[in-house]
C-alpha positions as CSV (number, residue, x, y, z in Angstrom):
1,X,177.2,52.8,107.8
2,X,179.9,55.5,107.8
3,X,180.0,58.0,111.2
4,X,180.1,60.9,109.5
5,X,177.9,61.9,106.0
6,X,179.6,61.6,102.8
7,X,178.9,64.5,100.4
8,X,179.5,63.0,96.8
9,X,178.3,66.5,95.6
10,X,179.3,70.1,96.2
11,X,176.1,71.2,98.3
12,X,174.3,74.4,97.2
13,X,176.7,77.2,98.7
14,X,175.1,80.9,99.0
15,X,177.6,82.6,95.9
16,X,177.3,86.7,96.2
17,X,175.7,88.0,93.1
18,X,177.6,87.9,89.8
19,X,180.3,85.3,91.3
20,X,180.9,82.1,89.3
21,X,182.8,79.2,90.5
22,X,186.0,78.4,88.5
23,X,187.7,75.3,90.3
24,X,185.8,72.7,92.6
25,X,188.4,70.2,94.6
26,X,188.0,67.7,96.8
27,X,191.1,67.9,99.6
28,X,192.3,69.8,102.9
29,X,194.1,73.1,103.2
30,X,195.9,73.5,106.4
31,X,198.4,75.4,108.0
32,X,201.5,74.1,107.9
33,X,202.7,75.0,111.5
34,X,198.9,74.4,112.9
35,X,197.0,71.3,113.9
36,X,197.2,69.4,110.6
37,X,201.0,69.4,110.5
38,X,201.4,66.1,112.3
39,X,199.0,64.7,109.9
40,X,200.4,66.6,106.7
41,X,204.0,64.8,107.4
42,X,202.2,61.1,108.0
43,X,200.7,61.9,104.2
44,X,204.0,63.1,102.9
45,X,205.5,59.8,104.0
46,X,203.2,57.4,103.3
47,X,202.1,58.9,100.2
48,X,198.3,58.2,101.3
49,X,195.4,61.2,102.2
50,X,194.5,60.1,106.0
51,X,191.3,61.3,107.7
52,X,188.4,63.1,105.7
53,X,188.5,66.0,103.3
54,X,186.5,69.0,102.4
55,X,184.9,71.3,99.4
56,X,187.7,73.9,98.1
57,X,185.8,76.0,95.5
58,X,187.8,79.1,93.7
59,X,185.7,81.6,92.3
60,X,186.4,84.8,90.3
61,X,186.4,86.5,93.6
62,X,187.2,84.1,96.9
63,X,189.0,80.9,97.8
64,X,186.2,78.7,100.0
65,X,186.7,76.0,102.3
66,X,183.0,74.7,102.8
67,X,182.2,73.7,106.5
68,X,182.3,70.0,107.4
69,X,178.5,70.4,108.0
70,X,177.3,73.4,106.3
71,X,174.3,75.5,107.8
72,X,172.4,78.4,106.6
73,X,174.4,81.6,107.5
74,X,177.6,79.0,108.6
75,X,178.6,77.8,105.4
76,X,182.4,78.4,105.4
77,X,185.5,77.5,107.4
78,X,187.8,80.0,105.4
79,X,187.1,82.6,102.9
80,X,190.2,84.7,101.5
81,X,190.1,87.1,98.8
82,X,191.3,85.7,95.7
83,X,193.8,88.3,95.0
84,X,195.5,87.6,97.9
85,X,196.4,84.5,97.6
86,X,198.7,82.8,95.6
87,X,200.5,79.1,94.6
88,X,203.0,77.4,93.7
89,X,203.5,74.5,91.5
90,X,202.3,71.2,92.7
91,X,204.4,68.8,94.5
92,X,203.6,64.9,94.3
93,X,203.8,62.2,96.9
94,X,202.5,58.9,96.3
95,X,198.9,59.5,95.5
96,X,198.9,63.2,97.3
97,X,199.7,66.5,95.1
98,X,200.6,69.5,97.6
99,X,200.4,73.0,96.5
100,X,201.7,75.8,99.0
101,X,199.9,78.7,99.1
102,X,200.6,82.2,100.7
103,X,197.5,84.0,102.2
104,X,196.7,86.4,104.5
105,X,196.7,84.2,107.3
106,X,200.8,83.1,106.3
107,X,201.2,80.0,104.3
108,X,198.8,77.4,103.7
109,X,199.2,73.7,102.4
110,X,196.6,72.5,99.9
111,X,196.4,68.2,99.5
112,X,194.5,66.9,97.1
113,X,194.6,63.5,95.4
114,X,196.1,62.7,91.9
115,X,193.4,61.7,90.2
116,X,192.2,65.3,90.6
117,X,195.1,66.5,88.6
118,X,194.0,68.2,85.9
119,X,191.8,70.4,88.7
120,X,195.3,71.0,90.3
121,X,196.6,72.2,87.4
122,X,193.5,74.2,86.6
123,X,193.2,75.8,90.4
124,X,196.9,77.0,90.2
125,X,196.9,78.5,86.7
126,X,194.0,80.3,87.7
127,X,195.8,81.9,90.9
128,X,198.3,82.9,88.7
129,X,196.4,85.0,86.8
């Protein structure tokens, strides 16, 4: 039996009225100079995701990071405007894509697995627009 809950689907996130989501992925966004940069350069190298990931859902409005262990009125970790964020192109390493993102917080590192790669493509085409 695992520690911590797996959550094989997205849960039931409060969306404000009128929003629809665009891009679900399954993967961490950190900063790059912040707590997960030791653990961002162990993935880069090995080419493996280590430790868990989270919900990263792009609507026509926000970018959410969905809490580990969502609660009502607690559901999100980070919520930035969609407009003010934007990516670049995806960068591959072993089984991890990275996609660098500028926000309003300075820059941001997205890591996802390949076999979400079509989402990848699909998350940063939609930033673009």
């Amino acid at each position: 039996m695992p520690l911590l809950p797996s959550h094989r689907r997205l849960p039931d996130i409060p969306l404000e009225p009128g929003e629809f989501t665009e891009v679900v992925l399954r993967g961490r966004l950190t900063d790059p100079e912040g707590a997960g940069r030791f653990t961002a350069k162990a993935e880069a190298f090995v080419g493996r995701r280590v430790g868990a990931s989270r919900w990263i859902v792009l609507t026509d409005r926000r970018l959410l990071v969905v809490a580990p262990f969502p609660r009502e009125g607690d559901w999100f970790d980070v919520v930035f405007d969609r407009r003010e964020v934007a990516a670049s192109r995806g960068v591959r390493h072993g089984d991890v894509i990275t996609v660098e993102l500028s926000s309003p917080r300075g820059p941001q590192v997205l890591r996802v697995p390949t076999r979400l790669r079509s989402e990848v493509v699909r998350f940063i085409r939609a930033l673009r627009r």
